[in-house]
NUMARBA-635177 format. One line per field, with one value per residue (C-alpha): residue number from 1; residue in three letters; x, y, z. Coordinates in steps of 0.2 Angstrom, whole numbers, plus 5000, padded with zeros to 4 digits. Example, Ala and Ser with C-alpha at 12.3 -4.5 7.8 and 13.67 -1.06 7.14 Angstrom:
// NUMARBA-635177
seq: 1, 2
type: ALA, SER
x: 5062, 5068
y: 4978, 4995
z: 5039, 5036
This chain:
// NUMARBA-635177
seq: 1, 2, 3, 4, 5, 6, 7, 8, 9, 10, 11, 12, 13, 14, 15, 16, 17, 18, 19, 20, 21, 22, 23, 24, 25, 26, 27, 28, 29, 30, 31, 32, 33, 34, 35, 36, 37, 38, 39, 40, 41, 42, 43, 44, 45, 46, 47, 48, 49, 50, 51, 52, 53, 54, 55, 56, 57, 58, 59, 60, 61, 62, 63, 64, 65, 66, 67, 68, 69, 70, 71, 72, 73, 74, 75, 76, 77, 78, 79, 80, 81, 82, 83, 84, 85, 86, 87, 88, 89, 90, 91, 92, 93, 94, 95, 96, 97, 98, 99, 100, 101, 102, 103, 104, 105, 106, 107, 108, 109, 110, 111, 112, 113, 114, 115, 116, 117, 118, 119, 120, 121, 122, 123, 124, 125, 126, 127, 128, 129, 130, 131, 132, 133, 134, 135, 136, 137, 138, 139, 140, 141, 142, 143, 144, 145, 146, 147, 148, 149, 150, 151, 152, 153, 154, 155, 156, 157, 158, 159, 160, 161, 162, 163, 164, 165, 166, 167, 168, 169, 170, 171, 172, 173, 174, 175, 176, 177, 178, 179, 180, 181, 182, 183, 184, 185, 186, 187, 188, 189, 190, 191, 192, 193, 194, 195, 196, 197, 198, 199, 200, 201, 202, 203, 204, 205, 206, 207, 208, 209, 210, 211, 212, 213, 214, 215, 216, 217, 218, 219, 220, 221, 222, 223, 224, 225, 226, 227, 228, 229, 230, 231, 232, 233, 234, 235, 236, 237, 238, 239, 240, 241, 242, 243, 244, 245, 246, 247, 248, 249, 250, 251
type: UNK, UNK, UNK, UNK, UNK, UNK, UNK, UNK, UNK, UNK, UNK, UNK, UNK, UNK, UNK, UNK, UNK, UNK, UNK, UNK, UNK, UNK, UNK, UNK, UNK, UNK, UNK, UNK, UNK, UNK, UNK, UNK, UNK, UNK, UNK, UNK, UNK, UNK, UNK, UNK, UNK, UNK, UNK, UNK, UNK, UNK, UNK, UNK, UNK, UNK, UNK, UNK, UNK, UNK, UNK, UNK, UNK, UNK, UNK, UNK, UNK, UNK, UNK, UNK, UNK, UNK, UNK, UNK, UNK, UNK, UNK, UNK, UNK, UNK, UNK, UNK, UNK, UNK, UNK, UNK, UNK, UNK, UNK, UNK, UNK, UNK, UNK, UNK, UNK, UNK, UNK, UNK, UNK, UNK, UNK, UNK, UNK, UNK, UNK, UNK, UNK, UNK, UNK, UNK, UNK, UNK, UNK, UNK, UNK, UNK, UNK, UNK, UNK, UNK, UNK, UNK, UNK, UNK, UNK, UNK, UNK, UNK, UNK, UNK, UNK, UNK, UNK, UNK, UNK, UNK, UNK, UNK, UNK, UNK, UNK, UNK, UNK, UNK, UNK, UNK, UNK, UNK, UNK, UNK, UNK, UNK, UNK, UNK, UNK, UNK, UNK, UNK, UNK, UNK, UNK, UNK, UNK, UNK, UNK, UNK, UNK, UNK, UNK, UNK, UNK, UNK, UNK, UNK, UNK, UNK, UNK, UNK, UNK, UNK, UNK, UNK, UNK, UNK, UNK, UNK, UNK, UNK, UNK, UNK, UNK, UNK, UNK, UNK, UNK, UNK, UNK, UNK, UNK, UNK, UNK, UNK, UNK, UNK, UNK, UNK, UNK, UNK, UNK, UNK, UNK, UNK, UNK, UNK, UNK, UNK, UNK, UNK, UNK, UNK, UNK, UNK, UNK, UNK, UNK, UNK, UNK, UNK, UNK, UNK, UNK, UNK, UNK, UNK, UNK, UNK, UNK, UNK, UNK, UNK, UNK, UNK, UNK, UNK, UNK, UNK, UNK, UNK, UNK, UNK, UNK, UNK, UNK, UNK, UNK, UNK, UNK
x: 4926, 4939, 4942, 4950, 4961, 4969, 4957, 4952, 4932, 4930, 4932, 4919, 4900, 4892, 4879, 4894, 4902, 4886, 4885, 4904, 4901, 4887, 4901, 4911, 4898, 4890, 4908, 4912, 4921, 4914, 4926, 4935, 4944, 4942, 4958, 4961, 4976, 4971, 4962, 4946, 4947, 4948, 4933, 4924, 4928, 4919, 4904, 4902, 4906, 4890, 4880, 4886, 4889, 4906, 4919, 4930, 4936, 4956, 4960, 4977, 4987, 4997, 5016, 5012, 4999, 5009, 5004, 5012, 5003, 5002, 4989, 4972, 4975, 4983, 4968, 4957, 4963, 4967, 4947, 4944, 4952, 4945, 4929, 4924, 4922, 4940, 4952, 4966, 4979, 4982, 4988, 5005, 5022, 5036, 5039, 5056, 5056, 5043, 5043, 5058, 5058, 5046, 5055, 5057, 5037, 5035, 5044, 5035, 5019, 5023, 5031, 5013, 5005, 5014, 5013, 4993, 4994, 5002, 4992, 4976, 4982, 4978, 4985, 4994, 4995, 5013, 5018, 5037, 5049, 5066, 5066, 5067, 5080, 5074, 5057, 5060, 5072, 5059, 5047, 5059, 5062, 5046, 5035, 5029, 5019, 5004, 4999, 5003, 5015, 5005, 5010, 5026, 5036, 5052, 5063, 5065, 5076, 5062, 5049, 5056, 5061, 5043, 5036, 5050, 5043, 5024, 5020, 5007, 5014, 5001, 5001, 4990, 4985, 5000, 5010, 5005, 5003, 5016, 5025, 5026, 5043, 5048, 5059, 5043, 5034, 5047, 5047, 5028, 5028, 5039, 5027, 5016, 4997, 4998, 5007, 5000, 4983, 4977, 4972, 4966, 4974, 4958, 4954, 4940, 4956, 4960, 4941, 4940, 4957, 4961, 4964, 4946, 4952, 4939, 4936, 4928, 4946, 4955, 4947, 4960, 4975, 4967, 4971, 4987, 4992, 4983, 4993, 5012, 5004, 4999, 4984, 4964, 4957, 4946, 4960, 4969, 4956, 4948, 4966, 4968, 4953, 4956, 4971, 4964, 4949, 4964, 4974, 4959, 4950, 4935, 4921
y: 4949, 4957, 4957, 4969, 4957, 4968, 4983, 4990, 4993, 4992, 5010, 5014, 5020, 5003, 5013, 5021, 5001, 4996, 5010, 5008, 4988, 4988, 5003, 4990, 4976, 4987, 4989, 4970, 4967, 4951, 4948, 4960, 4956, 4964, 4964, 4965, 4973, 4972, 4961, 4972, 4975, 4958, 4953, 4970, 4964, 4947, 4956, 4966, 4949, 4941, 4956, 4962, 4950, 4949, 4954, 4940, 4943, 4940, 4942, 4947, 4958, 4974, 4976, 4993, 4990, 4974, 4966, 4953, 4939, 4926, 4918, 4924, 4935, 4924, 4912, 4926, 4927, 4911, 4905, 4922, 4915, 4899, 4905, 4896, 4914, 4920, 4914, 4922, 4927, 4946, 4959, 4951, 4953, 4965, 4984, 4990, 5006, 5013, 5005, 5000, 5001, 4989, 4977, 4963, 4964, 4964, 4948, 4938, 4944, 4938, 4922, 4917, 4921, 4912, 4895, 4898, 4901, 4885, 4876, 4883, 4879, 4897, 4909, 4924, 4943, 4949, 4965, 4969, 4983, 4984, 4965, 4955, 4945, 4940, 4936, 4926, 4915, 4912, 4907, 4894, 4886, 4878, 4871, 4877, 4894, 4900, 4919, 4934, 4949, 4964, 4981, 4975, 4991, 4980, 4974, 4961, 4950, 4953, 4947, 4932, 4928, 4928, 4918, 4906, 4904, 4900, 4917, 4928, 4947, 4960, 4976, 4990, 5004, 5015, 5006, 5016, 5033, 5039, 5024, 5024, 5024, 5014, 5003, 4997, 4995, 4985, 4973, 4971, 4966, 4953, 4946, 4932, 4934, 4919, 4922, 4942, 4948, 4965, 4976, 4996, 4995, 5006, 5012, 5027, 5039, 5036, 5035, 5054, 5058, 5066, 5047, 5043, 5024, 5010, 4993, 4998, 5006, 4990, 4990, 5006, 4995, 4981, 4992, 4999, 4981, 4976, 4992, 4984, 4965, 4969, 4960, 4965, 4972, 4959, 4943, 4953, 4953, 4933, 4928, 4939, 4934, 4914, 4916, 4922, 4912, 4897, 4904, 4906, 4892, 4901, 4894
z: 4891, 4904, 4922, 4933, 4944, 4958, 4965, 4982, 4986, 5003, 5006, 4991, 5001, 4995, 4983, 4973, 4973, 4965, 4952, 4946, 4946, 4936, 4924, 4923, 4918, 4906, 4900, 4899, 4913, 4920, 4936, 4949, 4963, 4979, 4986, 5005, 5013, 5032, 5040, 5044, 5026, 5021, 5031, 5023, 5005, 5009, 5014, 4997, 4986, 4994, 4991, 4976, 4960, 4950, 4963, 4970, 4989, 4995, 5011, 5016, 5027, 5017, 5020, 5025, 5037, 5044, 5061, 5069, 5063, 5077, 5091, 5088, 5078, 5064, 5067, 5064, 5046, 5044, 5046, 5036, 5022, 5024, 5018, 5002, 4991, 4996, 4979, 4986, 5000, 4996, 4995, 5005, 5003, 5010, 5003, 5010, 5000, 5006, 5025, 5027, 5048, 5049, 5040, 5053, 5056, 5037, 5034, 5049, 5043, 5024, 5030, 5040, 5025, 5014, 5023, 5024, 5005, 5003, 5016, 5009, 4991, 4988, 4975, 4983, 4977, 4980, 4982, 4983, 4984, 4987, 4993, 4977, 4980, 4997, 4992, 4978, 4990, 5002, 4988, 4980, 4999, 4998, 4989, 4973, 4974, 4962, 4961, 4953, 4956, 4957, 4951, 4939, 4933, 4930, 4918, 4907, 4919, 4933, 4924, 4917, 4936, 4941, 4929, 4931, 4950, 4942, 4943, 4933, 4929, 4934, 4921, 4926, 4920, 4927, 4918, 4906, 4915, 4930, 4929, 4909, 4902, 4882, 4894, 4902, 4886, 4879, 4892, 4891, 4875, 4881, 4893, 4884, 4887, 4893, 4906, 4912, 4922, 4920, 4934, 4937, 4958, 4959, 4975, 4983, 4984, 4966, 4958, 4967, 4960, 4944, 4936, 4940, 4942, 4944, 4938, 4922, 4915, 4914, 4898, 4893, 4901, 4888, 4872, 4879, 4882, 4863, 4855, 4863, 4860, 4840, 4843, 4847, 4864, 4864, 4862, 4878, 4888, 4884, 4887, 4904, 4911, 4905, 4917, 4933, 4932, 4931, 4945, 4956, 4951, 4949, 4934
């Protein structure tokens, strides 16, 4: 079985959500998480979960689409992800590459989150660019953190850092398409399977794009990962989805 654990369905016209999930179940994918980025839709990707079977709900505030996280509106997420079907706070973190003047409104949203993940006892879904260094000094100041980083294109050093904070390395599928390089490949083969998730970052944009991205195709990132790995599909995916079902706590 495999799951898909970092995708966007919010903006997917629900009958089109249900069609590509049951794609996906058909295809053996037997968890997905809906991963929110503000927080309208956060509260839009706990909706679908209690409607729709097989997708587990984050709720989280994007460093792109940062607020200032404070007062009610702090509170507002914070009961949001409270609810007993969110698993995780996500997606959160700070991207200084891409938005790098809204840096000081970046870090006090991420830090607001990051003390709800720990108060909540939640795992958190990171996303960082051009802030390495910084984040990972915030995350060793307190107390330990669980969670995965989303998206990895690193190195080898990089991903040994992570997993030294408790971190799981997310490896999707364009690891393997505009991000691939033999660098990149070689350093996920030196991720353990035991420490990685597997993810599509599917999206309405990209499932109407030329990639044609959604849930079901973290069975390719599977056999790409298998290919590097020297080992089955099948033993990617049982080890891949035994990991986020333990970082989310979820049966």
């Amino acid at each position: 079985m495999y799951a898909d654990s970092h995708c966007h369905l919010d903006d997917h016209p629900e009958s089109q959500l249900k069609t590509m999930m049951d794609r996906a179940k058909a295809q053996g994918v037997e968890l997905v998480v809906g991963v929110g980025t503000t927080i309208e839709s956060s509260e839009a990707t706990l909706q679908l979960s209690r409607r729709l079977p097989g997708i587990i709900p984050s709720a989280g505030v994007h460093p792109w689409w940062a607020v200032p996280l404070e007062g009610d509106t702090l509170a507002r997420l914070r009961q949001l992800a409270g609810q007993k079907e969110v698993a995780a706070i996500g997606e959160v973190g700070v991207d200084l590459e891409r938005q790098p003047h809204t840096a000081d409104l970046q870090w006090q949203s991420f830090r607001a989150q990051v003390s709800m993940a720990r108060e909540l006892d939640l795992p958190m879904i990171l996303h960082c660019r051009g802030a390495r260094a910084q984040v990972v000094d915030l995350l060793q100041a307190g107390s330990p953190v669980r969670g995965v980083l989303h998206g990895f294109t690193g190195d080898t050093e990089e991903a040994q850092l992570w997993m030294k904070l408790g971190l799981y390395i997310g490896v999707g599928w364009r690891a393997f398409t505009r991000n691939a390089s033999p660098a990149l490949e070689e350093t996920i083969k030196t991720i353990p399977l035991a420490r990685m998730l597997l993810e599509t970052d599917s999206s309405a944009r990209s499932y109407a794009s030329e990639e044609a991205n959604e849930p079901a195709r973290v069975i390719d990132v599977a056999q790409a990962v298998a290919r590097l790995h020297r080992t089955t599909p099948e033993e990617v995916g049982r080890q891949t989805t035994a990991n986020l079902r333990e970082m989310m706590g979820v049966k």
